[in-house]
N, C-alpha and C positions, 0 to 999 in steps of 0.2 A: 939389842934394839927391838921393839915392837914392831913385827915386819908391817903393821896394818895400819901402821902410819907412815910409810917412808916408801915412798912410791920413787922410781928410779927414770930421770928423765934427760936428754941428750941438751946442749948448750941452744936449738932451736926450738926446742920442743918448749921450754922453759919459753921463751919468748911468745910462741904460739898459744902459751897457756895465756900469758898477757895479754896478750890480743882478743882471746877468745875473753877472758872475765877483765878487758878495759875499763869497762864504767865501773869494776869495784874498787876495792879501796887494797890494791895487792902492793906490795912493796918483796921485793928478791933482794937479799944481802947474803955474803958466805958468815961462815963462822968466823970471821975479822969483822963482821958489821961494815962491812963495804957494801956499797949498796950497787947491785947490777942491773934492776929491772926496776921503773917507777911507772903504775899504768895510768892512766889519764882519770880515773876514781880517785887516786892520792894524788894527783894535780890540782882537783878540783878541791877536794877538803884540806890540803895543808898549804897551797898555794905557790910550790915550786913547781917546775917543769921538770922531763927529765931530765933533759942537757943538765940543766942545772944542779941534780942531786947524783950526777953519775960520778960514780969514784967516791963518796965522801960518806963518814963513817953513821951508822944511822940513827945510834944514841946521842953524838954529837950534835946531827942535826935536828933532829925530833925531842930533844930531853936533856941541854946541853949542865943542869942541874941537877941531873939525874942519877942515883948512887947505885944504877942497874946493872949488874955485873951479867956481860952476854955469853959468859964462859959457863956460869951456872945455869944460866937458864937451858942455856943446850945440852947438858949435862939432867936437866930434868927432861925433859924433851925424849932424851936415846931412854930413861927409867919410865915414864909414864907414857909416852907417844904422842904429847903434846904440850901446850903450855897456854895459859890465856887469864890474861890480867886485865886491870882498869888501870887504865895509865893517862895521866895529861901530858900529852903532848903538846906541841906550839906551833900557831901557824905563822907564814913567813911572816906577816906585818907586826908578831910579836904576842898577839891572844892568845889564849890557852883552851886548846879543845880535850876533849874528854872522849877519850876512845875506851872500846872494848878490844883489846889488841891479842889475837889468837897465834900462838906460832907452832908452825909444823917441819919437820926435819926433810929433805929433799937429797936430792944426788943430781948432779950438771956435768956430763960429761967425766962421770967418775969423783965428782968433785965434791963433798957435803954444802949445802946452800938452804939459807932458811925462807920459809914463804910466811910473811904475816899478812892477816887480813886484821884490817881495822876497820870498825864499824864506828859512827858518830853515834853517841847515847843520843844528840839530838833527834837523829833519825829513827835511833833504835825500837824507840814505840807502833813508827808507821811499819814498818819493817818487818817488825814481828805480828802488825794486822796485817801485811800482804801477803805475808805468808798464810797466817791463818783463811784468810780468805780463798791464796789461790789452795790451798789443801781442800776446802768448804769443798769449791769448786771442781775439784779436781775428784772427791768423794761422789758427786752429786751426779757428776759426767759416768761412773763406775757405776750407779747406781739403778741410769737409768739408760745403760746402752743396752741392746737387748742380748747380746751377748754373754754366756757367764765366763767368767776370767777366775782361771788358779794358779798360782806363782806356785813353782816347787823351787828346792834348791840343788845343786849339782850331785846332788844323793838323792834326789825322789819326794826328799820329804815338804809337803804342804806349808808356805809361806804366809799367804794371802788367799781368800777366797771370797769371790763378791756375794751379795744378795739376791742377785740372778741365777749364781752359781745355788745358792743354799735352796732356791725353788727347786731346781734344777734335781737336784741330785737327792732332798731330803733333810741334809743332813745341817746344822746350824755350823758357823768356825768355828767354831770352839770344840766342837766335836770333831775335826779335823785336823786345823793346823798343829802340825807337828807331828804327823802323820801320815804313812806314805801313800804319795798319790795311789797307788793300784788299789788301794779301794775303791775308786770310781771305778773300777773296768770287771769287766766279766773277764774268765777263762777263752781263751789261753793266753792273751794281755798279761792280765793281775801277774802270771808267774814272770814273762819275760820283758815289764817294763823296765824292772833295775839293769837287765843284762842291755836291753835298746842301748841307754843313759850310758853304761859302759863301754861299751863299744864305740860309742860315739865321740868320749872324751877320750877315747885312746886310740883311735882311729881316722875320727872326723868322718866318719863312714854315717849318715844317716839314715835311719830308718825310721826314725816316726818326728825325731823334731824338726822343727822348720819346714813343714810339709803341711798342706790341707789336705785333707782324709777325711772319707767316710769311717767312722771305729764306732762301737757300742758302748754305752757307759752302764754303767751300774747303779741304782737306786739304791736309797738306806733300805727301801721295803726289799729290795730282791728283784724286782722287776729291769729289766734293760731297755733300751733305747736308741735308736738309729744318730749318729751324732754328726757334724761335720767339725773337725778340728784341723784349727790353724796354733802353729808353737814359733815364740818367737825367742832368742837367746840373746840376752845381753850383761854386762860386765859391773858386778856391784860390788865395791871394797874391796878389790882382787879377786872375788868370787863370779860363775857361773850364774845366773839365774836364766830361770824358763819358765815363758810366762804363756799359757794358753790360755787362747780364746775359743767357747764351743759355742754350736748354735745348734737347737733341738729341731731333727729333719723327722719328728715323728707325723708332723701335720701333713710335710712336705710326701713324705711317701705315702702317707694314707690317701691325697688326692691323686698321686701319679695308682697307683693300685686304684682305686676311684676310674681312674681316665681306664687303665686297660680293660678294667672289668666293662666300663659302658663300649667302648669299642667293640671287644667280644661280642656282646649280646646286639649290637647293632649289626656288625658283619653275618650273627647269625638268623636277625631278625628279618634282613636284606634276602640271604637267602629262603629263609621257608616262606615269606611272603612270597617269593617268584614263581616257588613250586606250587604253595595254593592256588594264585592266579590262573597259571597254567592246567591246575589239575581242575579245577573249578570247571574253565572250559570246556573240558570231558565231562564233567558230567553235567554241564547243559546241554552235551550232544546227546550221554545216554539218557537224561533225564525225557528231553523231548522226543526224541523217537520211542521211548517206551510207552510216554504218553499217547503218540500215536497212535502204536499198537492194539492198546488198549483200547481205543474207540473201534477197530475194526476187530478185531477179537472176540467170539462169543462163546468158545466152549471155555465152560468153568476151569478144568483144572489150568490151561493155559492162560487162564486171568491172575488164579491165584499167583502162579508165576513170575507173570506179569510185575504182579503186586508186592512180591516178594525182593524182585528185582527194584523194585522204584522203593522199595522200603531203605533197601541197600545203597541208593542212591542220597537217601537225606540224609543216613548214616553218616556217608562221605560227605555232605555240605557242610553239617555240624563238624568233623574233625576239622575241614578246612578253614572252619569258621575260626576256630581256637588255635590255626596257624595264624592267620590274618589278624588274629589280636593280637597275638605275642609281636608279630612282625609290624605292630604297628598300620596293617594294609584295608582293616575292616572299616566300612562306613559306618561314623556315626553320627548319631540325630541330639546333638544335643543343646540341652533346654534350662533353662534360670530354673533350677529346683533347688530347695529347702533342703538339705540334705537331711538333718536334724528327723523331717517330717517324714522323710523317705527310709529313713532308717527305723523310726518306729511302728512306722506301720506294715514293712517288713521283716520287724523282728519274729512274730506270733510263724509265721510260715519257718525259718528258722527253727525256731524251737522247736517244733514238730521234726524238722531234717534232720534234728543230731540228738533226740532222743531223749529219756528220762533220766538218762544219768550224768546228762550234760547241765551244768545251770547255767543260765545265761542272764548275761545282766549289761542292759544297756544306759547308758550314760551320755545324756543331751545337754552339754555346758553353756549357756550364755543362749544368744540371740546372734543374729547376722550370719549364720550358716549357709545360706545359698551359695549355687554355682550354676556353674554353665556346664553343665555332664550330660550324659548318656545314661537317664536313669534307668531304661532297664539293662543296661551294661554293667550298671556299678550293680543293682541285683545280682545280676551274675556272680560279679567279682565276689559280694559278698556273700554269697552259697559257696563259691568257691572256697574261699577262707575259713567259713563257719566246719564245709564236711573235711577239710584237711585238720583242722584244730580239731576235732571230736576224733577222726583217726588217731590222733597223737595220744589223747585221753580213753586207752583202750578200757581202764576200770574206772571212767567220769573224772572228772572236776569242774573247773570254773571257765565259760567262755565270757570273756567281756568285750563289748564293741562301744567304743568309744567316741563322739562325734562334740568336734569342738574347732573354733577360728584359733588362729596362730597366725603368727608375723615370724618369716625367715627371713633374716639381717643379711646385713652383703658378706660379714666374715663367714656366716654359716653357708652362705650358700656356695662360696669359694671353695667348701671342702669337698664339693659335689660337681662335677661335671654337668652340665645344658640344664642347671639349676639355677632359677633367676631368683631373685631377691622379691619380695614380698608378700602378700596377704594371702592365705592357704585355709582351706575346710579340711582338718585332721580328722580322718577315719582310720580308729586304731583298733587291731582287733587282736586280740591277747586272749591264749588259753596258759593252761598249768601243768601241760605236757608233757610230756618226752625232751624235748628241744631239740635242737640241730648241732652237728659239732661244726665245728669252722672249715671244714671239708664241704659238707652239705650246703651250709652256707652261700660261700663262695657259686657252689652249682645252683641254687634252687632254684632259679629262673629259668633255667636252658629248659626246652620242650625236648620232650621226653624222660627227661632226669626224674625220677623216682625212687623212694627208699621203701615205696611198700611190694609187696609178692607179686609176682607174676599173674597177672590176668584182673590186679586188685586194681590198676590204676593206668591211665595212658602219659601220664607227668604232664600235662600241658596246663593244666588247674594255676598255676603258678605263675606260666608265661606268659595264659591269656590274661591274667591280672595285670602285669608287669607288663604288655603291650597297650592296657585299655588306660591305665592312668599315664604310662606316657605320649600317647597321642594325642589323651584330653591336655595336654602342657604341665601333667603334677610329676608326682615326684615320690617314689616308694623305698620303703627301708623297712631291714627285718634285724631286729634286735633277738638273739635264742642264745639261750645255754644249755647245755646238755644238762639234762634231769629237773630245769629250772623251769622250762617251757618258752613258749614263742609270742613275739611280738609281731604285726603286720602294721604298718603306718602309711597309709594311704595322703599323701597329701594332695587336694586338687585345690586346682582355683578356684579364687573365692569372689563370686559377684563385687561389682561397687556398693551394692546397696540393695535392698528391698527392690527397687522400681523395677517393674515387667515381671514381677511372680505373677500378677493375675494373665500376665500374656502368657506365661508357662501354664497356667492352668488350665488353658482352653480344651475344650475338646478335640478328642483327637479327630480327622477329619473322617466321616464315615465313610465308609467302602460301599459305593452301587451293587450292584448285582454285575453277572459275569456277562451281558447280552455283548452282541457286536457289536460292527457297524459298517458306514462305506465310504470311512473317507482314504483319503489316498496317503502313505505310510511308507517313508525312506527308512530303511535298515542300513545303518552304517557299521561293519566288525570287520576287521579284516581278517579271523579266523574263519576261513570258506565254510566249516562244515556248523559250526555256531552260526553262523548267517544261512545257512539251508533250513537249520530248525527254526531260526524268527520268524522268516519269511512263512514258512509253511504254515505256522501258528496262527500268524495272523491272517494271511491268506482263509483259513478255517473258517475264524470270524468273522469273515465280509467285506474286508478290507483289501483295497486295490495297493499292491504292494511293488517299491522300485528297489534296487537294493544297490551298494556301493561297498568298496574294499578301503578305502581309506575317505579323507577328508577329504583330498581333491576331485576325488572321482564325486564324490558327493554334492561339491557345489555345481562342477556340468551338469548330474542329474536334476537337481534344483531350478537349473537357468532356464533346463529343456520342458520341466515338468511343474510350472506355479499352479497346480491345482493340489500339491502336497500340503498337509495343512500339522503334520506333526514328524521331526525327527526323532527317532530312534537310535541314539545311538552307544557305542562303547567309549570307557574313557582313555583307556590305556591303546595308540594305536603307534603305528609308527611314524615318521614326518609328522602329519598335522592332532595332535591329542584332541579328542572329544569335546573339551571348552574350549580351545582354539577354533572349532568346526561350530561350535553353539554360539559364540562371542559375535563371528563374521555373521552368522545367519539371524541372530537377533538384531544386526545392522543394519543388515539389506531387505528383510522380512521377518518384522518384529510381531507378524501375527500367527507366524509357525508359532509351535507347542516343542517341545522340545523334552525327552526321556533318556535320563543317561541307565548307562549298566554297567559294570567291570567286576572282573573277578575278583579285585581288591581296590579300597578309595587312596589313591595317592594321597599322602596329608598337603603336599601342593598344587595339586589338583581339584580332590573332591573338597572345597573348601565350605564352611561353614554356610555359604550361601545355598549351595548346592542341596546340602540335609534340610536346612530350614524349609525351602521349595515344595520336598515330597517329593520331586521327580526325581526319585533314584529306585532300579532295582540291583538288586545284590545277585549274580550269579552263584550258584546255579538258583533261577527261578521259574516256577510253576507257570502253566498257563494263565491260570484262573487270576495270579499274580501280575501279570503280565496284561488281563485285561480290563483290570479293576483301576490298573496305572494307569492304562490309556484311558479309558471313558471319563475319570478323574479330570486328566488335562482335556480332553475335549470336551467336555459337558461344559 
């Protein structure tokens, strides 16, 4: 007997099978043509019930003309594993229908029992379009779930393989099925997936089927791939089959790597901004007592000293400075510039920074380039960028800076962490280098991090970039291969439109001369020995001076003293913050002036209103600085 026809089933099980295929057309007789099962499908197309065809012979009743000998046909049945004819049979009232009548050999309780299905030719044409259809269907469902799905057989080997699958991997079905799955997998899989499959049919012990897993698959090219697999096992013609479903978590880990690396450079950004703050401080204590000094000082060598010392001092404002970018904490002024504009007319200073052997070649695409930036910052950034790219070019090549508008979509921006979705000014700046390996990569942002010699570089060149475009709201990415060279991709926001370049263009406001004056002058810091130096400063100048440690103390001194006509103050304090202390006093006396300062601009604090104003100084700052502010707001 063909075992792949003769499935073995208990006297309920048969019944159940009824039940479950009711509305077809099944009819159960043994080998006597006794009929034992009639389902309510051969109710409907031949017109008896069952009661009524129970016990009675089935040639008799379906074919009582009939020269069909049931002896042979079972007999073909145990040699071929089947049997299936066109037969007319009759329905009760006497018509004659036209069946496709299929019979298959069965077991009941140990018993041999035949199952026929009969199909109506009537129906037979809808039947075989609903099939077609739900296959269409059932392809079109496979085709377009995003999952790719490969069926193996209980040996390994490749059954099915979708067209999500064939993206997926490389490789077309045809080039597969038939084929054992461990092609898709890399080492050490490839070797022990047949033993997994083993183990499992002789054990029932799983290790990889029926499980969602992270595993790596393997490309036609060689390349591998982060994967999540789910396997599921079910039962086809007596046989095993296992059918996985994978889905490609290469996106998925690029933005979670994405998410740690920004965390990282935020936690670090958190800190070195607190330290500059902090250090800033010091050296507006030593900066102004030096300056002091210097006025009461008159023998030379202890000038040069002097001078020596306060040289040393802007040294350290400038490093602090390129903390406080990296860390996001530097105040910036920024203005609707052209970038396009700001970029050519900076290139010639460039060229001259990174020499004759460098060529430089810029590149101004389109129109609508404006933003809202910090133009002499992105200056900066781009010296920055231009003397790192000439480093990497120790025997020349090509530097090219590239300025052009771009639209990033919601899918692109999703693969990037505190990246929003729309209109950007790309400033890309690309030499022909050295490159970075994915080591360096990964690090080039951190301040301090460096790949050149000792004493060649302080590594912050990189950080303060990576601090200044994401304060301004943009967005930085470095594409490098090692011996290919480096890419830098500045993305910043991109104006609505033209409107208010002529208000970016205005002149910038002139600076008076340094004279005094005598109006009366609140110092609000709550660091005692910073507030010894303002006070003295302006004291110097002419200025009747009150002083306070925080906000509160500041508005009793206020209440006591309305002949104050300008606050002074820091923004970072404790309890009441500096626009919290400026907000209430532009309330209750909107005709104070008002001067902030901190050692770093919180981005929700010093806000866009603040820079546009003027009234900010950046610690540590100069006298001269300090009294060109004030005459500024009081004039």
């Amino acid at each position: 007997m063909n075992e792949t026809a003769k499935v073995g089933l208990r006297g309920h099980d048969i019944a159940q099978l009824v039940a479950v295929l009711n509305p077809i057309n099944v009819v159960v007789h043994g080998v006597d043509g006794v009929i034992s099962h009639w389902s309510a499908g051969s109710a409907d197309l031949f017109g008896w019930t069952a009661d009524e065809v129970a016990g009675l012979h089935v040639i008799e009743l379906l074919q009582p003309d009939s020269s069909l000998d049931i002896g042979v046909i079972i007999d073909e049945i145990r040699r071929d594993g089947a049997w299936k004819s066109n037969l007319e049979y009759r329905h009760k009232d006497g018509h004659t229908i036209s069946v496709l009548s299929r019979w298959v050999l069965s077991e009941a309780d140990g018993e041999p029992v035949v199952i026929q299905l009969n199909e109506d030719f009537r129906s037979a044409a809808s039947v075989q379009e609903s099939l077609a259809a739900r296959e269409a269907h059932f392809r079109s469902i496979l085709q377009t779930v995003p999952e790719a799905m490969v069926v193996i057989d209980e040996v390994g080997t490749i059954t099915s393989f979708s067209s999500t699958a064939e993206e997926l991997f490389g490789y077309e079905s045809e080039e597969v099925e038939g084929r054992n799955v461990a092609i898709l997998m890399p080492s050490p899989d490839r070797e022990n997936h047949d033993r997994y499959i083993v183990n499992y049919l002789t054990s029932g012990q799983r290790r990889i089927i029926g499980l969602g897993r992270v595993v790596k698959g393997l490309r036609k090219d060689g390349s591998t791939f982060p994967m999540e697999l789910a396997v599921g096992e079910a039962i086809s013609n007596g046989k095993r089959i296992f059918t996985g479903f994978i889905r490609d978590l290469t996106s998925r880990h690029k933005i979670e790597e994405e998410l740690r690396q920004a965390q990282k450079m935020e936690a670090i950004g958190q800190l070195t901004g607190g330290l500059a703050h902090d250090f800033n401080n010091l050296l507006t204590v030593i900066s102004g007592n030096l300056e002091m000094l210097e006025m009461r000082v008159t023998e030379p060598k202890a000038l040069t000293l002097l001078q020596e010392a306060q040289g040393a001092t802007d040294d350290g404002a400038k490093l602090t400075g390129q903390l406080l970018a990296f860390g996001r904490r530097q105040p910036l002024n920024p203005r609707l510039t052209d970038l396009g504009q700001l970029v050519s007319s900076f290139s010639e200073l460039i060229r001259r920074t990174i020499g004759d052997r460098v060529e430089l070649r810029t590149t101004i695409r389109g129109g609508g380039n404006e933003g809202l930036v910090d133009g002499p910052q992105l200056q900066n950034a781009l010296l920055n960028l231009a003397l790192n790219a000439r480093d990497a070019m120790p025997s020349g090549g090509l530097l090219t800076i590239e300025v052009n508008r771009v639209h990033l979509d919601f899918d692109y921006a999703q693969m990037y962490p505190q990246l929003r979705a729309g209109d950007y000014v790309l400033v890309a700046v690309t030499d022909t280098g050295t490159g970075m390996t994915e080591e360096v990569k990964q690090r080039a942002f951190e301040p301090f991090f460096t790949t050149k010699t000792t004493g060649a570089g302080t590594g912050l060149g990189l950080s303060m970039v990576y601090g200044f475009v994401r304060q301004s709201g943009g967005h930085i990415q470095i594409y490098s291969e090692a011996g290919q060279g480096t890419s830098v991709r500045l993305f910043l926001p991109a104006a609505a439109g033209a409107a208010g370049l002529a208000a970016a263009a205005e002149a910038a406001r002139s600076q008076p001369a340094v004279p005094g004056g005598s109006e009366t002058i609140l110092v609000v810091e709550d660091d005692p020995r910073v507030r010894r130096v303002a006070v003295a400063r302006l004291e110097s100048f002419g200025y009747t001076v009150h002083e306070a440690g925080n906000g509160n103390e500041a508005l009793v001194v206020l209440e006591k003293h309305p002949e104050v006509a300008l606050v002074f103050t820091d923004i970072a304090m404790p309890g009441m913050s500096g626009d919290q202390l400026a907000k209430i006093v532009r309330e209750q006396r909107p005709d104070i002036k008002i001067l902030f300062t901190s050692g770093y601009a919180e981005p929700d604090v010093a806000g866009r209103q603040l820079a546009a104003d003027g009234s900010w100084l950046k610690k540590p700052y100069t006298a001269r600085e300090l009294a060109v502010e004030l005459r500024a707001l009081l004039d």
